[in-house]
C-alpha positions in Angstrom: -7.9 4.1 22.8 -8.0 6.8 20.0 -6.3 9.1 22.5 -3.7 6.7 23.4 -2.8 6.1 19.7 -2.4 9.4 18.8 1.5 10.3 19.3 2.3 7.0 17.5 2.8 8.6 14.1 5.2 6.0 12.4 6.1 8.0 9.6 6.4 10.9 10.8 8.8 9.4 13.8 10.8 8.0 10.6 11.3 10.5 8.8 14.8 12.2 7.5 14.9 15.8 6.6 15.7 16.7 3.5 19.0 17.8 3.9 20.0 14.3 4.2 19.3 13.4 0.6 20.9 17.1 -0.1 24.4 16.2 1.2 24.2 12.7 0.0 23.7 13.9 -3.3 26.3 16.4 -3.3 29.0 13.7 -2.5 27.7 11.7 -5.4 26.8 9.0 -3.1 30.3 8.2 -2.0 29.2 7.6 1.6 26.3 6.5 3.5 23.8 9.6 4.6 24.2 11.3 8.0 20.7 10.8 9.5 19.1 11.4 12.8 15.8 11.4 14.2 13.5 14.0 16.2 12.6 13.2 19.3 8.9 10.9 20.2 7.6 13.1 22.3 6.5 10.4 24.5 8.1 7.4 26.7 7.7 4.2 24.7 8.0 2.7 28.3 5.2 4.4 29.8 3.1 4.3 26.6 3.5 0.2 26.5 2.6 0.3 30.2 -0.9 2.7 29.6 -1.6 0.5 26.3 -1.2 -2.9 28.2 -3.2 -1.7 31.5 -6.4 -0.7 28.6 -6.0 -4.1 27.3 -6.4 -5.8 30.6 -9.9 -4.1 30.5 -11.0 -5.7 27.7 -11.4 -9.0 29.2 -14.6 -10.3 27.2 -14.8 -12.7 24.5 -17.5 -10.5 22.3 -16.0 -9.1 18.8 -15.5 -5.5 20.1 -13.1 -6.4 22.7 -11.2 -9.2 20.7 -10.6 -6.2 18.0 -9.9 -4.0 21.1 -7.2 -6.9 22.1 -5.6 -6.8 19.0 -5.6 -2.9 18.6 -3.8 -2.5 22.1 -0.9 -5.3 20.6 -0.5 -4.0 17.6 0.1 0.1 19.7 2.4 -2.0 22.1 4.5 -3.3 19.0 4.4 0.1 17.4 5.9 1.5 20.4 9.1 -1.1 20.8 9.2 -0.5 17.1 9.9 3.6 17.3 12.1 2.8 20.7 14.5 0.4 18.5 14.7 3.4 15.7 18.6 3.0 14.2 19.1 -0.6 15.5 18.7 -4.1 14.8 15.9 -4.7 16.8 14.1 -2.3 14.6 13.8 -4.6 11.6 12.5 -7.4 14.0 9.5 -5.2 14.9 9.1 -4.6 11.2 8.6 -7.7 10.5 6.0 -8.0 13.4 4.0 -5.1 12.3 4.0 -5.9 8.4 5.7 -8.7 7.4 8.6 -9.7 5.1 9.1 -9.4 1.5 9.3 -13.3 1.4 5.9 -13.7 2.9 3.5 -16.0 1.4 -0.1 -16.3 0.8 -2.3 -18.6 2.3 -5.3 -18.3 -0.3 -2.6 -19.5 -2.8 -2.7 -23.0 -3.9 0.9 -22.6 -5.2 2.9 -21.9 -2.4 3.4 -18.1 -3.7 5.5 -15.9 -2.5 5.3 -12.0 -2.2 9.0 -11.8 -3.7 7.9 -13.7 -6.8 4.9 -11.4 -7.2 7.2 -8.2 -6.7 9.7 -10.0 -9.1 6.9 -10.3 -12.5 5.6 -6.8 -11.9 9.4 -5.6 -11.9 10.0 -7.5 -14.9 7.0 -5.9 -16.9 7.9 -3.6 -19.9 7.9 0.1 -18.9 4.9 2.3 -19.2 4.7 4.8 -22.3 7.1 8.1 -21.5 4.2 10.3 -19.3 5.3 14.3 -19.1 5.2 15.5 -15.5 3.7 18.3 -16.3 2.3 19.5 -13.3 3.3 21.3 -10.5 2.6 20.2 -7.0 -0.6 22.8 -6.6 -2.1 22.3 -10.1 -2.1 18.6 -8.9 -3.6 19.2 -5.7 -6.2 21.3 -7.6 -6.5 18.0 -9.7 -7.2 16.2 -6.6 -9.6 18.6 -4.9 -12.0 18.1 -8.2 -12.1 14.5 -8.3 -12.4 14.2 -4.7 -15.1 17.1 -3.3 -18.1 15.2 -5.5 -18.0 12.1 -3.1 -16.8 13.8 0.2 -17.0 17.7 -0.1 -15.5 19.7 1.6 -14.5 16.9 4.1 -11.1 17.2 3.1 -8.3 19.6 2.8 -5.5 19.2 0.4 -2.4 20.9 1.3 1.0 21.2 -0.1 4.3 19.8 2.1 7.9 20.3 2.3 8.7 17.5 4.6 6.8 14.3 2.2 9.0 11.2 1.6 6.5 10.4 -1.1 4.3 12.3 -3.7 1.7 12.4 -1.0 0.0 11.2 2.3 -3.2 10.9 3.8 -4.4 12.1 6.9 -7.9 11.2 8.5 -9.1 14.3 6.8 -6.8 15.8 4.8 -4.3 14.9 1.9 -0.5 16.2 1.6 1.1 16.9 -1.6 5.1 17.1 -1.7 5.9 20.7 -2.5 8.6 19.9 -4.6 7.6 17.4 -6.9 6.3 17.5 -10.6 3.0 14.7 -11.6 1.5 13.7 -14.5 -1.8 14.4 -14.9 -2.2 10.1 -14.5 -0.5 10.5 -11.4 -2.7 13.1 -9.7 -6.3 11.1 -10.7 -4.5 8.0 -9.2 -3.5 10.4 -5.9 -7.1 11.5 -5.7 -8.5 7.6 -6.2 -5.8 6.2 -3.7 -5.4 8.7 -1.1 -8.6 10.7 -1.2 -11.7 8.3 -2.2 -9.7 5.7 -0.2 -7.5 6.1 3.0 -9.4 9.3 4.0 -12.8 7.9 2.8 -12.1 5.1 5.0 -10.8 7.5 8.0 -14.1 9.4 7.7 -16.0 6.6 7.7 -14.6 5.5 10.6 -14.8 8.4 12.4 -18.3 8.7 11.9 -19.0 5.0 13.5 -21.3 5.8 16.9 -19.2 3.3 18.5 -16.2 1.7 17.1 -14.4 5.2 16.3 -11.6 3.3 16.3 -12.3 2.1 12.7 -11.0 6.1 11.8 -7.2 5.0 13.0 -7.5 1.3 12.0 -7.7 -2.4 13.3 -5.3 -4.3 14.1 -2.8 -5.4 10.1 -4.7 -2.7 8.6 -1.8 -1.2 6.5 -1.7 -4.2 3.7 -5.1 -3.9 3.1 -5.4 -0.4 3.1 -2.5 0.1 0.8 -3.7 -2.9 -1.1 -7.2 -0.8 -1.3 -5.5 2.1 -2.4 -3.7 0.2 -5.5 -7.0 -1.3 -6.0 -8.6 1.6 -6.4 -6.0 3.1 -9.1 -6.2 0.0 -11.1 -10.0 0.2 -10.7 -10.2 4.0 -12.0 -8.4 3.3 -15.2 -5.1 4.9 -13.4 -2.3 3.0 -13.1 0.4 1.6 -15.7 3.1 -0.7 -15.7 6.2 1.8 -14.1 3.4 2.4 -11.0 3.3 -1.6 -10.8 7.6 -1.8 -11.1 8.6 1.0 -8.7 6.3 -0.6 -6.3 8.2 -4.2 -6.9 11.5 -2.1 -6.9 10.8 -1.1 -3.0 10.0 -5.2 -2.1 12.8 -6.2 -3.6 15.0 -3.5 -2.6 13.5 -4.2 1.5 14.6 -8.1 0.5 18.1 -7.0 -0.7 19.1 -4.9 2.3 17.3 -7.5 4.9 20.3 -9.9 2.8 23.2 -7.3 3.5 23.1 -4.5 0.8 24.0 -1.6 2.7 22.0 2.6 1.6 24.6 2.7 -1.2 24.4 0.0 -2.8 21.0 0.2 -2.7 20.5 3.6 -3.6 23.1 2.6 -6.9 20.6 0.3 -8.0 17.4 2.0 -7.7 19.4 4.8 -9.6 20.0 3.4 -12.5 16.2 2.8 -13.0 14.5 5.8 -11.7 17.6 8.2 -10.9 19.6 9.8 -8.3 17.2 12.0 -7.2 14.3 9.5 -6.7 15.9 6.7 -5.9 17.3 8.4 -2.9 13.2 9.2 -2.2 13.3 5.3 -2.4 15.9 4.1 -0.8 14.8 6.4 2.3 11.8 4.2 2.3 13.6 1.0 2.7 16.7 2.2 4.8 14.5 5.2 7.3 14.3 3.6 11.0 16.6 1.3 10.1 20.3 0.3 9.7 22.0 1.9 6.6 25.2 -0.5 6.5 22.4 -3.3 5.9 20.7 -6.3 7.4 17.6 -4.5 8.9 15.6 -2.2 6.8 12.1 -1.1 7.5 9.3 -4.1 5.8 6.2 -1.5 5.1 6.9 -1.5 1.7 6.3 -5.2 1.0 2.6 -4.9 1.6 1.6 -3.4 -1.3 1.7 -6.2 -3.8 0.6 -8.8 -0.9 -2.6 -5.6 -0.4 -3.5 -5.4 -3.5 -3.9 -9.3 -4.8 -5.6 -10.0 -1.7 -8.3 -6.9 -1.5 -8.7 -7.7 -5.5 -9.6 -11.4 -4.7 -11.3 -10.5 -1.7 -13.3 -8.2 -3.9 -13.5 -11.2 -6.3 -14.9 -13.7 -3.9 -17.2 -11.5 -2.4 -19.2 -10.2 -5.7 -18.8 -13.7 -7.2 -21.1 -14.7 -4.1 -23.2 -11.7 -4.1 -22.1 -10.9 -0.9 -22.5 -6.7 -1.1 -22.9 -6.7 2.3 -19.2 -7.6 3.1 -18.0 -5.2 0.7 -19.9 -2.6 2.4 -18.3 -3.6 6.0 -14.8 -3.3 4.6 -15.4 0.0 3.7 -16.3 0.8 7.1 -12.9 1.8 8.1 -9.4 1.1 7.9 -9.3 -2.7 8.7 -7.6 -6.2 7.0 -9.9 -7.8 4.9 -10.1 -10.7 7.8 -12.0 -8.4 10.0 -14.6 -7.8 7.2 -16.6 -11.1 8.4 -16.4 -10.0 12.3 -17.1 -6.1 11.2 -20.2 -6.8 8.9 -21.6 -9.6 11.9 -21.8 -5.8 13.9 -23.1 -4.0 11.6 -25.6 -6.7 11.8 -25.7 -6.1 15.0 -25.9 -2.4 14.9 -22.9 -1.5 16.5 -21.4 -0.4 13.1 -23.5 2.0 11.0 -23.0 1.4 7.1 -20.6 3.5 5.4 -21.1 7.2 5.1 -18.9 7.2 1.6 -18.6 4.6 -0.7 -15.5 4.9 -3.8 -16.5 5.4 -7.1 -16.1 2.0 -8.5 -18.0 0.5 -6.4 -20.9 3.0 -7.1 -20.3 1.6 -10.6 -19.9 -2.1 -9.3 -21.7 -3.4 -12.9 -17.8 -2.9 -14.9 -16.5 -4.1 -11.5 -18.1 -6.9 -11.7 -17.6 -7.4 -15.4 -13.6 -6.8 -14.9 -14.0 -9.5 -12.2 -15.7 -11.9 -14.9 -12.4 -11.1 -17.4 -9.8 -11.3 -14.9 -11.5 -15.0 -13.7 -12.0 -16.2 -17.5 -8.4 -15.1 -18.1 -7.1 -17.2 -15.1 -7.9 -20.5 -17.0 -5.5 -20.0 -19.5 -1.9 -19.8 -17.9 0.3 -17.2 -20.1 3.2 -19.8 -20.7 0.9 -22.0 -22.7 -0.1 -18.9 -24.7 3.1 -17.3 -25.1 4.4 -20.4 -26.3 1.2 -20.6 -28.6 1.8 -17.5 -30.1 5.3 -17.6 -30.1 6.8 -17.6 -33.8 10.1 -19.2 -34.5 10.2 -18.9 -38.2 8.5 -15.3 -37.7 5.2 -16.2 -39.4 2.1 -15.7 -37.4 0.7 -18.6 -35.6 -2.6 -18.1 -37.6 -0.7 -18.3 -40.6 1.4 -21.3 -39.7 -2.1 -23.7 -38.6 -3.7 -22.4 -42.4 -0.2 -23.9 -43.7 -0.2 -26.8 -42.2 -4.2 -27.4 -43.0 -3.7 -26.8 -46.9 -0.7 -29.1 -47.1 -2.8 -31.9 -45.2 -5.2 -31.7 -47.5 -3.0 -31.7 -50.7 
């Protein structure tokens, strides 16, 4: 199955070169970017037929081959998604693979949608003004530090001129965009997120004596590995409220362009947040495999927020029942947190060998669970009530105000 995977590299199918943004640019955005795509390298017909002749061998109802099942459906859709590149049918497959911005949860008692999660982090005040003082190798240095005490010399950290964003894991190796400047916030988080998460994950996976497959991922693995990765920047201290609005910026930007908005108008928007140069970076992300006069973008983007609140209250649930043993299944590989149950009932089984690498905060699972008691003790009280508690409409501080009030009741 690993074999079969291996030419369906979405992003890399997806990808513009960078001359498109460079022409775009130059015309000040007066017209809509000139883009086309290298050729697969394979026939999606032929690779749906070899994917749909391994599933038909899977024919048992044990967990292996259900995963097995899945795996092969998820390639198949993967496939008709590349074939449709440029078309309307594109954005349909999208929505198969990862969902819609207006996507709901089901572990939500409120009927919550994604959008409205994407819409509070976008209306957060911005972060402090952070210096990008780095070039891309002193980050990449950064990130070789942080990283080799967990994993070694397990993986490489390159430099690339072809990156959409600041970087991108591989199953062994991390690439940093050649041409971009970081904070030193921003390289930590890259180390936590794409280093002692999706490759700690791969190499995990790879190291399974079985389920190998766990290196390339189950079946939905992408929200809860992206979900992990935001996890793990919160976790580490390294994320701040501009990380949390750019990443609401690309769901609601996937949402306005599924409505109409064409690459343009788009692009105008994001610009006059983040500016011309990176907004075109994140337009490219909505827009890339898509169609650029509107109506069907490309959805990966909206799993971030939905990946993050559900591996942080998977991670809630399962420390609050001192369930370590899940935990340690998820980590396993690149998988949804739904498989974690079927994943850790085989590594009960020994099928699947505990994880090789573990990240850093879960080594230091004590503040974990800690942060897990403050986040639940904070839930009780809803931040309307205490907004409005500490709200002030004469200017005087609530504290003040109740003493007032106290001494003129007992005059």
């Amino acid at each position: 199955m690993c074999s079969a995977q291996r030419p369906l590299r979405i992003l890399r199918a997806l990808a513009w070169d960078r001359s498109v943004h460079e022409r775009f640019l130059a015309r000040r955005g007066r017209e809509l970017p000139l883009v086309e795509y290298q050729p697969l390298g394979f026939d999606p017909r032929e690779k749906v037929r070899e994917l749909q002749a391994l599933r038909a061998k899977a024919r048992g109802d044990n967990a292996v081959e259900l995963l097995m099942r899945g795996l092969c459906d998820q390639a198949v859709l993967i496939c008709r998604l590349l074939a449709a590149r440029g078309t309307r049918q594109f954005y349909r497959h999208s929505v198969e693979l990862f969902g819609h911005p207006r996507d709901g949860y089901e572990e939500s008692a409120e009927d919550l949608e994604n959008l409205e999660v994407a819409r509070y982090w976008a209306s957060r005040p911005p972060a402090r003004h952070e210096s990008a003082t780095l070039t891309a190798e002193q980050c990449a240095a950064r990130i070789r530090r942080i990283i080799a005490p967990v994993l070694g010399d397990r993986c490489e950290v390159k430099l690339s001129r072809r990156l959409t964003a600041y970087a991108a894991a591989g199953g062994s190796s991390i690439a940093v965009r050649m041409d971009a400047r970081f904070t030193p916030r921003q390289a930590r988080a890259l180390a936590h997120h794409e280093g002692l998460w999706h490759v700690l994950t791969a190499l995990n996976g790879s190291a399974q004596p079985v389920l190998t497959i766990l290196a390339a991922g189950l079946s939905g693995y992408t929200e809860s590995q992206e979900g992990g990765g935001i996890v793990s920047e919160y976790l580490t201290g390294n994320v701040t409220n501009d990380r949390f609005r750019e990443l609401a910026d690309r769901t609601l930007a996937i949402d306005r362009a599924a409505r109409g908005a064409d690459y343009v108008t788009v692009w105008r928007d994001l610009a006059s947040r983040w500016g011309e140069k990176k907004a075109c970076h994140l337009a490219e992300r909505v827009f890339r495999g898509g169609v650029l006069t509107g109506g069907a973008p490309f959805t990966k983007d909206a799993v971030y927020q939905r990946g993050y609140c559900r591996v942080y209250n998977f991670l809630r649930a399962a420390l609050d029942q001192n369930d370590d043993g899940l935990v340690q299944a998820f980590f396993t590989g690149k998988m949804s947190v739904d498989d974690a149950p079927a994943v850790r009932a085989l590594m009960d089984e020994g099928v699947v060998s505990a994880p090789r690498y573990v990240p850093d905060w879960w080594r230091k699972r004590d503040r974990l669970a800690a942060q897990v008691t403050h986040s639940v003790t904070l839930n009780r009280f809803p931040v309307a009530a205490v907004k409005e508690l500490w709200g002030s409409r004469d200017g005087s501080p609530p504290l003040t105000r109740a003493r007032d009030e106290a001494r003129v009741h007992s005059d």
